[in-house]
N, C-alpha and C positions, 0 to 999 in steps of 0.2 A: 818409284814403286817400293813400299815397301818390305819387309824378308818374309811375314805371313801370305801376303801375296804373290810372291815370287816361291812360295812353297808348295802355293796350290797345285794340284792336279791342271793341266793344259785344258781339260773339257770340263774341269768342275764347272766354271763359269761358261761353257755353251750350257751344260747341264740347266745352269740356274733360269737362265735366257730362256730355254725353249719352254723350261716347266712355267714360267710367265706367261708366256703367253697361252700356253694350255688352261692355267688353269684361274689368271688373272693375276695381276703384280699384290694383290694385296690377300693372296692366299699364298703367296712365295716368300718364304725369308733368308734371307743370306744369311754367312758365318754369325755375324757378330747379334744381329736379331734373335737368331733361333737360340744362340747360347744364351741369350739372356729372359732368353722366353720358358728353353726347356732345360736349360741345364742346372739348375736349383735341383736338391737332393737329399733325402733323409741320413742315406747312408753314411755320408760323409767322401763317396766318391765322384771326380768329377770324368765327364769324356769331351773329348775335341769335337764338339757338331758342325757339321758341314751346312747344313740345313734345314729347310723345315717344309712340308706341303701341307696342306690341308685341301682333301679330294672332298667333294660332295658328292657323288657318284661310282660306282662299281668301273662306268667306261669308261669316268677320269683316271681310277687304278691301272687299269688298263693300258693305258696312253699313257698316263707317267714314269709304270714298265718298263716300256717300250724306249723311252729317253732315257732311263736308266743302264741299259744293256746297252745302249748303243755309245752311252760315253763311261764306261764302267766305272758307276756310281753307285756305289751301297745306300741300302735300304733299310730304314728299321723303323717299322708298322708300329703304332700304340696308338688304345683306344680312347681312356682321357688324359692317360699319363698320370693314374693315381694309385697307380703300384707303389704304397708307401712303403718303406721296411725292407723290399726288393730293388729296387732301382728307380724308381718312380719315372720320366719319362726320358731317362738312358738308354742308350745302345749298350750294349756290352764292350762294344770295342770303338778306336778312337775313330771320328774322320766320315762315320756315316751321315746320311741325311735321314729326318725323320719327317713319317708319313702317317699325319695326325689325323684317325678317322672320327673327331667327336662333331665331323659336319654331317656323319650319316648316322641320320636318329631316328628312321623310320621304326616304328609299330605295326607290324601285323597279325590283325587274328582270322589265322589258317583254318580255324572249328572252334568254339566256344563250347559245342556240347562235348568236347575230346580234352578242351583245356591247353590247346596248341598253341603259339605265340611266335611269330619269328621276330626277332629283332636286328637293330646291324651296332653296328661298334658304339657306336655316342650313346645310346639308351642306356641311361643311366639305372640305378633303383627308386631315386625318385621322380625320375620322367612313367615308368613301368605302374610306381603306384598311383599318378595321376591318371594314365590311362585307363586303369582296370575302374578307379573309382568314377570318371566320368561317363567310362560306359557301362556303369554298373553291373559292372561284373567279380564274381567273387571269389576271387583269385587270392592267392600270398608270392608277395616276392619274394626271391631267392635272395635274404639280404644276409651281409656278414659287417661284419664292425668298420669296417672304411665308409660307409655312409653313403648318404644321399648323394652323392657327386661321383660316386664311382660306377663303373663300366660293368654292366650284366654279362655280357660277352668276353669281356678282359678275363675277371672272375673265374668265370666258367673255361676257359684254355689256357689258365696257371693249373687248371682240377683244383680251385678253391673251395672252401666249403663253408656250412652256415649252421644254423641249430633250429633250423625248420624241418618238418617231416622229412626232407628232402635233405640230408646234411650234403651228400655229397651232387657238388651241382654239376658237374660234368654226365652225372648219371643220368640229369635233367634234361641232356641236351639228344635231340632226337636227330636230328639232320644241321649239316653243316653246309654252305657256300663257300668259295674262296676262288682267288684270282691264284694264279700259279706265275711263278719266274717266268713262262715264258708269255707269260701273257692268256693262256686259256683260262677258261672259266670252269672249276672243278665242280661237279653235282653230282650225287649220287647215281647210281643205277636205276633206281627203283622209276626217278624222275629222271630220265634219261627213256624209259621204257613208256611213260605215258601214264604211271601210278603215281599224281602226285601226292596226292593225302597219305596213301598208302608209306607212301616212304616219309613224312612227317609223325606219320604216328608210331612207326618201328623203327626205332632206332639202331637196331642192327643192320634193315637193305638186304642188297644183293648181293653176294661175292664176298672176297676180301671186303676186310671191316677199314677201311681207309678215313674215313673220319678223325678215326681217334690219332691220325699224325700228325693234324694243325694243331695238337694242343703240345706246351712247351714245346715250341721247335718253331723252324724259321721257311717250313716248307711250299707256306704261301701267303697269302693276306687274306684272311676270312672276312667275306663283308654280312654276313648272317648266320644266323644259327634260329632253329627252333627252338622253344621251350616248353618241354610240360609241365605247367603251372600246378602246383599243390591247391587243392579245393577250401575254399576259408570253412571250419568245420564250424560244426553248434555251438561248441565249445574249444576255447582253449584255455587251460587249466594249469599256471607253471605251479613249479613244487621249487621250493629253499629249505637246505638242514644245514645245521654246521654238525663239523667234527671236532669234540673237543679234546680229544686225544690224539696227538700225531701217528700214535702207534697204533691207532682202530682204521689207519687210515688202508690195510691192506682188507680189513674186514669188510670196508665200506666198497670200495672197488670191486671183490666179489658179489655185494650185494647191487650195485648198480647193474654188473655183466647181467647177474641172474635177471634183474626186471626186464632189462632189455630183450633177453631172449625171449622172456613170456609174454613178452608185450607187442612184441613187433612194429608194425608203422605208426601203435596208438601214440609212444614214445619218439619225441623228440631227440635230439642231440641230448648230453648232459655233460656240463661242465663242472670240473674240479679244481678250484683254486686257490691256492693257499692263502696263507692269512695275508702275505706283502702284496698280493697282487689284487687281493680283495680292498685294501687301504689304500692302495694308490687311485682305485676309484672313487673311494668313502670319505676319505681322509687328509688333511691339508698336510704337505710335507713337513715334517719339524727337523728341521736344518739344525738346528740348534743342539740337538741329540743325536748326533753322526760322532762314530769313535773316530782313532787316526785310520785308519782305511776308509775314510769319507761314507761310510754307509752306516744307518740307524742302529743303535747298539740295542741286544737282546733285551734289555729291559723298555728301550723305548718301543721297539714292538708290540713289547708284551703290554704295556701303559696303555698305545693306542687301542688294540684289538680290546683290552677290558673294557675304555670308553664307548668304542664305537661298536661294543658284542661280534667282532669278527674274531670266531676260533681258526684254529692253527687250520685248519680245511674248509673250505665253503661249496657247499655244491647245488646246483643250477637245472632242471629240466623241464621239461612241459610235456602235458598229454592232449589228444586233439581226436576229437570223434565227436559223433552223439553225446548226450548228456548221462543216456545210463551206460554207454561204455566205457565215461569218463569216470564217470562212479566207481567201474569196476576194477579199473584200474590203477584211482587213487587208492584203492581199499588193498592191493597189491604192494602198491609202494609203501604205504604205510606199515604191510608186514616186515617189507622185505628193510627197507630201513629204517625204522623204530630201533633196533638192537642195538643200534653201535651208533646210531648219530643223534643229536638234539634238536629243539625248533625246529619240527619237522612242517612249515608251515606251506597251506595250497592257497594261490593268490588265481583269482580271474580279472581284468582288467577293467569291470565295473568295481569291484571288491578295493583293488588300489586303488582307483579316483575320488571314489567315500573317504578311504581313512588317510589319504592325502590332503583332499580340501579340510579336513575334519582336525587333521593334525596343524594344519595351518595356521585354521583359527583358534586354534586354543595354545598352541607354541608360538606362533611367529616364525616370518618364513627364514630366520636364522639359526633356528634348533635346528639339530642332528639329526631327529627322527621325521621331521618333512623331509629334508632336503635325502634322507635314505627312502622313503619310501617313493618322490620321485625320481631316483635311479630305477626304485623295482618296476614303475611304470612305464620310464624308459627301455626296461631289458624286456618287459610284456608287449612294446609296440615292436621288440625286432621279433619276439618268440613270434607275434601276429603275421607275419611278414610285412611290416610297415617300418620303411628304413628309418633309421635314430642315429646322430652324432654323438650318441653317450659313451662311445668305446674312446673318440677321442681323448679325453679328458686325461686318460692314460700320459697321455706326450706331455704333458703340462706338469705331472705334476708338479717335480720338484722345480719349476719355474713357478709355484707357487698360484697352480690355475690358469684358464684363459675362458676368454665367452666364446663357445665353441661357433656360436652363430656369426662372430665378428672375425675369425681365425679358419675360414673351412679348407684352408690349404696348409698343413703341415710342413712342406718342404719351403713353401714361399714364408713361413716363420718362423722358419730357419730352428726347426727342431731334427733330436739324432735318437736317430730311430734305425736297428737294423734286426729285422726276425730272425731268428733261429726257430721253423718248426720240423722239429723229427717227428718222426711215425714210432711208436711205440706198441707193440703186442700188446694185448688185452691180457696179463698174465699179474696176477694183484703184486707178486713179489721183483717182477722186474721193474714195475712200474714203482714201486717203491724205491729199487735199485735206483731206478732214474733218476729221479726227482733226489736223493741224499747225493749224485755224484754233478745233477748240473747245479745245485746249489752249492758244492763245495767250487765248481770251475766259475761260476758265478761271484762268489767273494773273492779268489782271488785275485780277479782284476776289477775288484773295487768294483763290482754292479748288483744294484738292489737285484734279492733273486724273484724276480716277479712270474710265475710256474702258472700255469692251468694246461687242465689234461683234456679235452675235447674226444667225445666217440664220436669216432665214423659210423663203426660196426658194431655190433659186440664180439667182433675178433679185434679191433683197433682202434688205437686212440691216435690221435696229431696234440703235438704237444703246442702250446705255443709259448716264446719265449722271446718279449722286449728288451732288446739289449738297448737303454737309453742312456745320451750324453749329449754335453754342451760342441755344438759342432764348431762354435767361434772360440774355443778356448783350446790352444796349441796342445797336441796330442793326443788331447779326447777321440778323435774317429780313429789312432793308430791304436788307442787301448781297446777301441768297441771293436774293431776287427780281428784281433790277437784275443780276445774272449772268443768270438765267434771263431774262430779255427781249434782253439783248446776243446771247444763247446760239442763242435764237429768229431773232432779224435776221440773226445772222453767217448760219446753216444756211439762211434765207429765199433768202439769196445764192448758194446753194450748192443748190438746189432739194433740200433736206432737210429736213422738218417732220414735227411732232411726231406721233402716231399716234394719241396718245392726252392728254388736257391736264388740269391740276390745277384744281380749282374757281373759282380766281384768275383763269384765264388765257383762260377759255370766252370772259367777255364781248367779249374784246378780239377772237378769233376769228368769233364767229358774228355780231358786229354791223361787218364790214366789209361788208357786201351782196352782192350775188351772186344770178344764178339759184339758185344751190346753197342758198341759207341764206333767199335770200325763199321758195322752196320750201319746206323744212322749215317755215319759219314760216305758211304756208298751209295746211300738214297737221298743225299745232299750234292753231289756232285754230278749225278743221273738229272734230278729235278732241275737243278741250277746249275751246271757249269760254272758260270762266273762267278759263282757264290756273291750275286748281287744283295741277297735280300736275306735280313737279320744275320750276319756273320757273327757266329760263336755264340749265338743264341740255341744253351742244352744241344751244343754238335761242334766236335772238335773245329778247330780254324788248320788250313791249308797249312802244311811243313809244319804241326805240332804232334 
């Protein structure tokens, strides 16, 4: 026998044995299966896995439960395991088993005249858009830049967001299911009372708001949630300017707050991203033009952004209504940014497929200006709600590209990848502050500063920030993660923190103390005793 073996837990392997025959040997994986199945990772961090399930059913949750508290065996739930940037399908901590729900992929639609949707864990964005189009219905996904292969549900209880009417998707979610540690089945009140619709289409209920604790947290295993679906409007209408002055770029931030507010639901998300992080979509890396600090020197920037017309700011929205309320509120934006920004130009998605086939045939599909105007196509099928792999392209670049259709898993090609998004006040001068102090923490350890500022609200932006490196080259993920802590302290200073945190970075967070986190840990130890299920997932771990 050897010392890995002789390490094990005494019941790990009755654990493994009974979940077999529960739920069939070829839905069960031992140590060394599942670590090679799930343990690949953007971050660059790895964890000891114990195992792996894959339930097809809520009763198989249930019953797997049940063998879990009886040979105290940790649990840690994920839905396709395509949390890139965060821990993709890690535990947080070492020695748990994972309990993989991308075998429950049911679609339900609860009212189509209401725009309800329940879904369970595996339904993807692109299983949601084949849905809605086969039964022609006219619907938008709640999509965001992880693409077609990611988890709706997953998504929506990190409180991820996207740049459709709907940015924030957690706000989308109406009613929640979930199995609990001890095994019951959590449903609302409302549908406990005999109101089921009723409680599908209010997402507040009865009583305490309890819903909102299955997101970040390990309180239970959600196997559905509903969705209210954003209506696909007449029109959708994106808008692109640049800035070509870094310094209008506080002028321009008030001016977007302002449309936002007069505009309300007609306006979409709007993105602001600066010139590096506009090029790493646009533009092939020129490795060749990197100073000694391995990152592209000021002038080659400035070279590239002249060729490929990206100014020092690029900014991104959409509006969605009727056609004359889209009118009235192109007529809006055009006041309110005309002043301070340039190429203020409005694209609709017939409008790109013209001047794309158009620029084809008269460039060749090797020029600049195709291959830019299908990106603008590609960011019109996510403003549409129809998921796109165009964000990946990001991870590749400075590997010099990849075919995103032949690469749809980033951890399994082994790219390094770890977010940093803080929450940022809607305040034009901090957000300035921002953005000048993560760019300075950003060069010093050597990372292209790749910035875009994303509205929630017109009180809030989420920042998002690709800390990228080579994971196969010695030191690379010690540097990416000493960025990301500097990254953390700088924004701390700046009351900017993260919204959402990588599996690495929980402990440090919820084991600072607090009303807030001794809390959580008292309705962690109520719900779960044994703290079976997700340990130190956003809730301190036992003696920290």
């Amino acid at each position: 026998m050897n010392d890995s073996k002789q390490a094990r837990p005494a019941r790990a392997d009755e654990a493994i044995a009974r979940w077999r025959e529960l739920l069939g040997a070829a839905n069960v994986d031992g140590p060394e299966v599942a670590q090679q199945r799930y343990g690949a990772c953007t971050t660059g961090f790895s964890r000891r896995i114990a195992g792996a399930l894959r339930p097809a059913s809520r009763d198989r949750i249930v019953e797997l439960l049940a063998v879990a508290r009886e040979c105290a065996r940790p649990l840690y739930p994920i839905s396709t395991g395509r949390n890139w940037g965060y821990g993709t399908a890690l535990p947080v901590v070492d020695d748990c088993t994972i309990v993989d729900l991308s075998n429950l992929t049911a679609i339900r639609t609860i009212d189509a005249d209401l725009g309800l949707f329940e879904v369970e864990p595996g339904v993807t964005q692109a299983a949601l858009h084949d849905y809605l189009q086969a039964s022609k219905l006219r619907f938008m996904v709640p999509t965001t830049g992880a693409g077609p292969d990611a988890s709706l549900l997953g998504n929506a209880l990190e409180r991820g967001y996207g740049i459709t009417p709907t940015a924030d998707h957690f706000a989308a979610v109406t009613r929640i299911e979930a199995v609990l540690p001890d095994g019951r089945v959590y449903r609302p009140a409302l549908s406990q009372l005999g109101a089921e619709l009723a409680d599908h289409a209010f997402k507040w209920g009865l009583g305490p708001y309890l819903d909102g604790l299955f997101t970040q947290s390990g309180f239970g295993i959600v196997t559905s949630m509903t969705l209210a679906l954003a209506r696909r409007p007449e029109l959708v209408e994106a808008f692109y300017f640049a800035v070509p002055d870094a310094g209008a770029f506080e002028d321009v931030a008030m001016a977007v707050r302002g449309s936002l507010q007069e505009l309300g639901s007609v306006a979409g998300s709007v993105n602001l991203m600066n010139r590096h992080r506009v090029l790493a979509m646009t533009a092939p890396y020129d490795a060749a033009r990197t100073g000694d600090d391995g990152l592209l020197t000021d002038a080659a920037v400035a070279d590239m952004g002249r060729r490929y017309r990206v100014d020092p700011w690029m900014g991104m929205g959409a509006l969605y209504g009727p056609r004359e309320i889209v009118a009235a509120a192109r007529k809006l934006v055009r006041q309110r940014l005309s002043g301070s920004t340039r190429r203020l130009v409005f694209m609709t998605m017939r409008r790109a497929r013209l001047l794309e086939g158009a620029s084809r045939r008269v460039l060749g599909r090797s020029h600049g200006i195709p291959s830019l105007l299908g990106r603008i196509r590609s960011s019109l099928e996510i403003l549409e709600g129809r998921p796109d792999r165009v964000a990946h392209g990001l991870l590749y670049w400075q590997r010099g590209g990849a075919d995103l259709e032949k690469t749809p898993d980033p951890a399994q090609a082994a790219c390094g990848l770890i977010w940093y998004a803080p929450l940022v006040p809607f305040k034009p001068d901090l957000m300035a502050r921002y953005v000048r102090t993560c760019t300075e923490v950003l060069r010093a350890h050597s990372m292209e500063p790749l910035i875009t500022l994303s509205t929630l609200t017109d009180r809030c932006l989420d920042s998002s920030v690709p800390l990228l490196f080579d994971p196969t080259v010695p030191g690379e993920a010690d540097r990416a993660h000493r960025c990301y802590a500097a990254l953390v302290a700088a924004g701390r200073d700046l009351g900017c923190m993260p919204y959402r945190l990588h599996v690495g970075a929980m402990a440090e967070f919820t084991g600072s103390g607090g009303t807030f986190w001794d809390l959580a840990a008292q309705l962690g130890e109520t719900t779960d005793p044994g703290r079976i299920l997700s340990p130190g997932r956003y809730a301190p771990l036992p003696g920290r």
